[in-house]
C-alpha positions in Angstrom: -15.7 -2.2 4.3 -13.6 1.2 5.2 -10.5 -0.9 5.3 -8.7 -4.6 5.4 -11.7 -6.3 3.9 -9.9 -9.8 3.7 -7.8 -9.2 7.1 -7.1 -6.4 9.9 -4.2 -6.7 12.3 -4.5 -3.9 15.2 -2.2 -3.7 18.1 -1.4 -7.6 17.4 1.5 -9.4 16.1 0.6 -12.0 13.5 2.8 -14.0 10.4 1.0 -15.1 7.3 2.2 -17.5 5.0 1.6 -19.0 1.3 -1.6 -17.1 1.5 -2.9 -15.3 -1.4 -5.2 -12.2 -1.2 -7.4 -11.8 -5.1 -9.9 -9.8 -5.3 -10.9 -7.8 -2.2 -12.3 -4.4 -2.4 -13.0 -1.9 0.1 -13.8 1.7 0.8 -11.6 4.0 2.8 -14.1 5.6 4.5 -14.2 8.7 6.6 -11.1 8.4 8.8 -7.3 9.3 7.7 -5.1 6.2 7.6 -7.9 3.9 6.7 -7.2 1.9 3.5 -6.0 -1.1 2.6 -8.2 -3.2 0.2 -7.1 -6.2 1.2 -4.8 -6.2 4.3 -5.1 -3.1 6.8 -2.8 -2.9 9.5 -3.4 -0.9 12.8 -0.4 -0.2 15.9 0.6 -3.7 14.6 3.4 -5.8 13.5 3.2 -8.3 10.7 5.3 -10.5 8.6 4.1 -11.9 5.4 6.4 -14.2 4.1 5.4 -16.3 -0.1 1.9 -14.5 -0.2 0.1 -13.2 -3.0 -2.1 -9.8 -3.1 -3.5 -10.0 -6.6 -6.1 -7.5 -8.3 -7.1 -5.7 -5.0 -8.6 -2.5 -5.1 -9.4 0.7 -2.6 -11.4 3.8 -3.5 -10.0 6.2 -1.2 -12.3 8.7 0.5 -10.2 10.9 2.2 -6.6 12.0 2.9 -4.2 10.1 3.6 -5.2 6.8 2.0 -4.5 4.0 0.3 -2.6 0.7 -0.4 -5.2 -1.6 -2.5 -2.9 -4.6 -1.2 -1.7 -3.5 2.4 -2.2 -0.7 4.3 0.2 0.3 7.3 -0.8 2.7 10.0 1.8 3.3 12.7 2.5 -0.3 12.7 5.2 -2.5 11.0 4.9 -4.7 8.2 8.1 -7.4 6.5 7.0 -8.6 3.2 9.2 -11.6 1.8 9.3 -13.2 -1.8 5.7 -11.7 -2.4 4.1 -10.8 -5.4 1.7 -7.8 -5.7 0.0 -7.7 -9.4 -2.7 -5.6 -10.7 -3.5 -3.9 -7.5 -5.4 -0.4 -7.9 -6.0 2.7 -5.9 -8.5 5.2 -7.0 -9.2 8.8 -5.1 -12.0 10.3 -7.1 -11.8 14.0 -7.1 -14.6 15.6 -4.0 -15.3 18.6 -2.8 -12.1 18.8 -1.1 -8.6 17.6 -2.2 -7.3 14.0 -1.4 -3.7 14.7 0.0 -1.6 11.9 0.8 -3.3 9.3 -1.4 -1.7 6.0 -3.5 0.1 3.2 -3.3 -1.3 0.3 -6.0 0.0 -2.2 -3.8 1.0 -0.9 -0.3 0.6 2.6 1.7 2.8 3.1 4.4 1.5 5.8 6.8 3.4 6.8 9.7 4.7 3.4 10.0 8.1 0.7 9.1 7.9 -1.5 5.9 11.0 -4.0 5.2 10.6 -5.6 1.3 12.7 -8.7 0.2 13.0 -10.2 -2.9 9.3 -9.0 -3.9 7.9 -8.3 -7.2 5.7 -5.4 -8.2 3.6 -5.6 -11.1 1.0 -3.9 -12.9 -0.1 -1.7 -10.0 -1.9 1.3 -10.0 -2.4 4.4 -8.6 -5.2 7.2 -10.1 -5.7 9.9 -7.5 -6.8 13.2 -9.1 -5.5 15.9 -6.6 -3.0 16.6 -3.6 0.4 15.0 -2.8 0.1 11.6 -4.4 1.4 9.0 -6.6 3.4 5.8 -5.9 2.0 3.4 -8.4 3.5 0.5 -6.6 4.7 1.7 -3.2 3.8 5.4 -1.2 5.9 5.6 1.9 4.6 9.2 3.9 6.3 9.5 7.2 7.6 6.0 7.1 10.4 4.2 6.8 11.6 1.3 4.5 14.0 -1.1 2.9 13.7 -3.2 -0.3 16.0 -5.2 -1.0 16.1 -7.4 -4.2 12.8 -6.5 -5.5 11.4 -5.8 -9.2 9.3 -3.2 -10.5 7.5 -4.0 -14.0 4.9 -1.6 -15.6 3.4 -0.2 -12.2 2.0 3.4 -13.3 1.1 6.3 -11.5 -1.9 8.3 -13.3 -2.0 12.0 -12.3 0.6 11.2 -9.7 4.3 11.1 -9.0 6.2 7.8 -9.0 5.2 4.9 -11.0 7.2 2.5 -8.8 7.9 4.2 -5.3 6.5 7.2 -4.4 8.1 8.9 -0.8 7.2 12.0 1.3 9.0 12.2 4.9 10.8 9.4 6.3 13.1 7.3 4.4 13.7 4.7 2.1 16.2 3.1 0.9 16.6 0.4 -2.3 19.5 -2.1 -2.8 19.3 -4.2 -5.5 16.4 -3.4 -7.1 
């Protein structure tokens, strides 16, 4: 699908618990701010509290795209005690430059993203042209927290930021 193939939150509030996301791929499509291989969220809020997003994966298509676990447009997203592993966003190069692309395990576009006591592992990000990176986490015009968090082996290929990449907004880390 062109975004959120397991689950798509838009202009809703919803919580999610002990749920686990493996596996789910999907294709951007032709719209900026649609990703999200597993989990895209839309003018929404969610709260994801002892889930899993494990081996997700999003081509991204055009700018402004990605997040193979969660994607975030304009919405709001809290993430507690979960665990993103071996998540992977891919922008191919096209005729035109991807800008804006990444985020192994979540994208955060425009939007708020609060992390606590989450673990990052093994996620990555291979776009091959623009403003990218974030081989865990790409915050653009966002804002977010973690707090208590861990970062192991999350790479970045042809990008910037193996763990957190940010462009506009703010984020801020404690304990991480």
């Amino acid at each position: 699908g062109e975004g959120g193939a397991a689950l798509r939150i838009a202009g809703e509030d919803a919580t999610i618990r002990r749920s686990e996301f493996v596996g789910n791929h999907a294709s951007g499509g032709t719209k900026e701010g649609h990703g999200g291989g597993a989990v895209w969220i839309e003018e929404g809020e969610a709260r994801f509290v002892d889930c899993r997003f494990t081996e997700n994966n999003l081509t991204a298509r055009v700018s402004r795209q990605g997040g193979a676990g969660v994607q975030v447009l304009k919405g709001s997203a809290q993430f507690e005690r979960c665990r993103f592993r071996g998540n992977s966003v891919y922008a191919p190069r096209g005729e035109k430059p991807y800008h804006y692309a990444g985020g192994g395990a979540a994208y955060v576009l425009q939007g708020r993203a609060d992390f606590v006591g989450c673990r990052f592992e093994s996620n990555r990000a291979e776009v091959s042209s623009g403003n990218h990176g974030g081989g865990a986490l790409y915050f653009y015009a966002a804002h977010a927290t973690l707090t208590q968090c861990e970062f192991l082996d999350n790479e970045a290929r042809q990008g910037h930021g193996g763990g957190v990449f940010q462009a506009d907004g703010r984020a801020r880390l404690e304990n991480c």
